[in-house]
SELUMKE-500711 format. One record per residue (C-alpha): residue number from 1; residue in one letter; x, y, z. Coordinates in Angstrom, 1 decimal. Example, Ala and Ser with C-alpha at 12.3 -4.5 7.8 and 13.67 -1.06 7.14 Angstrom:
! residues 2
{pt 1,A,{12.3,-4.5,7.8}} {pt 2,S,{13.7,-1.1,7.1}} 
***
This chain:
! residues 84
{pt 1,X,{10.5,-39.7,167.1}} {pt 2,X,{14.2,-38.2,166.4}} {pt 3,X,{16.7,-38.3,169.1}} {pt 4,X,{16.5,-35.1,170.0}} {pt 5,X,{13.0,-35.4,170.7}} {pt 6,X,{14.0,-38.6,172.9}} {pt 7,X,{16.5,-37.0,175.1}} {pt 8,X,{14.2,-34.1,175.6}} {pt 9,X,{11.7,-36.8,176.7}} {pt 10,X,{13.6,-38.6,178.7}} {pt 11,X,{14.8,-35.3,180.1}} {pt 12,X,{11.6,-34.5,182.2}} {pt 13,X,{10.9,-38.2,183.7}} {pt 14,X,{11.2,-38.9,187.4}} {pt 15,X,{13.4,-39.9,188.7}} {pt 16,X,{16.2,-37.6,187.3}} {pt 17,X,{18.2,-39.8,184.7}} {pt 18,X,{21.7,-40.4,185.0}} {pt 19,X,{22.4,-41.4,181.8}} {pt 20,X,{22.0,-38.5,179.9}} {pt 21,X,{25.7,-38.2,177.8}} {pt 22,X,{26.5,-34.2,177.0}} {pt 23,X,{26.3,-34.3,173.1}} {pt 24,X,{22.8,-35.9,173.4}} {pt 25,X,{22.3,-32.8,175.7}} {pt 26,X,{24.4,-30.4,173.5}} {pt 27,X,{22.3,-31.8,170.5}} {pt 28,X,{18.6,-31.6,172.1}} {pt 29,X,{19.3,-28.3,173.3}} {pt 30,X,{20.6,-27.3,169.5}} {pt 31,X,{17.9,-28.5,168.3}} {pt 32,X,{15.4,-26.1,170.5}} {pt 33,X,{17.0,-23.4,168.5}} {pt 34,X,{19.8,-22.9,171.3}} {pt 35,X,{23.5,-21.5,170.2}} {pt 36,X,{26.3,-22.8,172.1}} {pt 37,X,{28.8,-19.9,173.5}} {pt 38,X,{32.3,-21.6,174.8}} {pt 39,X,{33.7,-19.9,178.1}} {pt 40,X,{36.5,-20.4,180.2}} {pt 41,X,{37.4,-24.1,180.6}} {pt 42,X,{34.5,-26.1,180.9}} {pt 43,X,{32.0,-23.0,181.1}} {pt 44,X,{28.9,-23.7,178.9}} {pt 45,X,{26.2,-20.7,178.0}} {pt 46,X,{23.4,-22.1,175.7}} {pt 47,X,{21.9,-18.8,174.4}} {pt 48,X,{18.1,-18.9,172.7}} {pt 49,X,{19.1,-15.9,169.8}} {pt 50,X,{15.7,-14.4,169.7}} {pt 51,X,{15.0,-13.7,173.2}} {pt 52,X,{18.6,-13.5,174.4}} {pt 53,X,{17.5,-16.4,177.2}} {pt 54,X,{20.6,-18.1,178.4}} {pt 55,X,{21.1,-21.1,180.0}} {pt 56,X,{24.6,-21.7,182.2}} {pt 57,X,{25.9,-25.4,182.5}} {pt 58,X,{29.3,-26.8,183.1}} {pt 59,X,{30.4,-29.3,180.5}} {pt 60,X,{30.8,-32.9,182.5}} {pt 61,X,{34.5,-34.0,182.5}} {pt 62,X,{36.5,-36.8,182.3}} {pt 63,X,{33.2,-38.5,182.2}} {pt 64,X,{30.4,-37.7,179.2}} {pt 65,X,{27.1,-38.2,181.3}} {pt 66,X,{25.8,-35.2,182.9}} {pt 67,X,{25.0,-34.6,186.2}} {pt 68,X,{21.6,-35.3,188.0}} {pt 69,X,{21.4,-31.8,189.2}} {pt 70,X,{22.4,-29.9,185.8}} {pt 71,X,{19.6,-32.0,184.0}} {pt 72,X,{17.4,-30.7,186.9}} {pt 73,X,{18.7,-27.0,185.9}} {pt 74,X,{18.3,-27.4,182.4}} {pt 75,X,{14.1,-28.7,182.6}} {pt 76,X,{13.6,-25.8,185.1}} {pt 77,X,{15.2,-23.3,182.8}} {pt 78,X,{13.5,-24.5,179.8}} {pt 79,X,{9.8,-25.0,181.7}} {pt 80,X,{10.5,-21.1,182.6}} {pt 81,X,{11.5,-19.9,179.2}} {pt 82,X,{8.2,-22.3,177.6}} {pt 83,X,{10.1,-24.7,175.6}} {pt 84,X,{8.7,-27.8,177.4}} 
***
C-alpha cells in the first residue's frame, strides 16, 4: 500500500486523527488527481481539473499537522464528490 493510499486510510478512521502532517495531506490529495491553487497567505484551494470540484483548506502554521476539523472537511468533501 503506497503512502498516499495510507494517509487516505487513515484519513476516514474514528476518531478524527491528529497526526495527519500537511504534505502527507497535500500529497494524498495530489494523488486523487487534485491540483493545488495558492491564495492569499495561507489560503489553500485543491481543485479536481475534470469536474472543476474544489476543495478550500487553510494551510496549518507554525505547526505541520492539520487540524481535526479540516480533516473532517476534507473526508466530507471527498465522500460528496465520490472519491472515497
Amino acid at each position: 500500500m503506497s503512502k498516499h493510499a495510507k494517509t487516505l486510510k487513515k484519513l476516514c478512521t474514528q476518531p478524527t486523527p491528529t497526526d495527519i502532517k500537511w504534505n502527507d495531506l497535500k500529497g494524498a490529495l495530489e494523488s486523487l488527481g487534485y491540483k493545488e491553487l495558492v491564495g492569499d497567505g495561507s489560503r489553500r484551494k485543491f481543485v479536481f481539473p475534470v469536474t472543476n470540484e474544489v476543495i478550500n483548506l487553510h494551510k496549518p502554521h507554525p505547526q505541520p499537522e492539520v487540524k481535526q476539523y479540516v480533516i473532517r472537511q476534507v473526508v466530507e468533501q471527498l465522500k460528496l464528490q465520490g472519491r472515497i
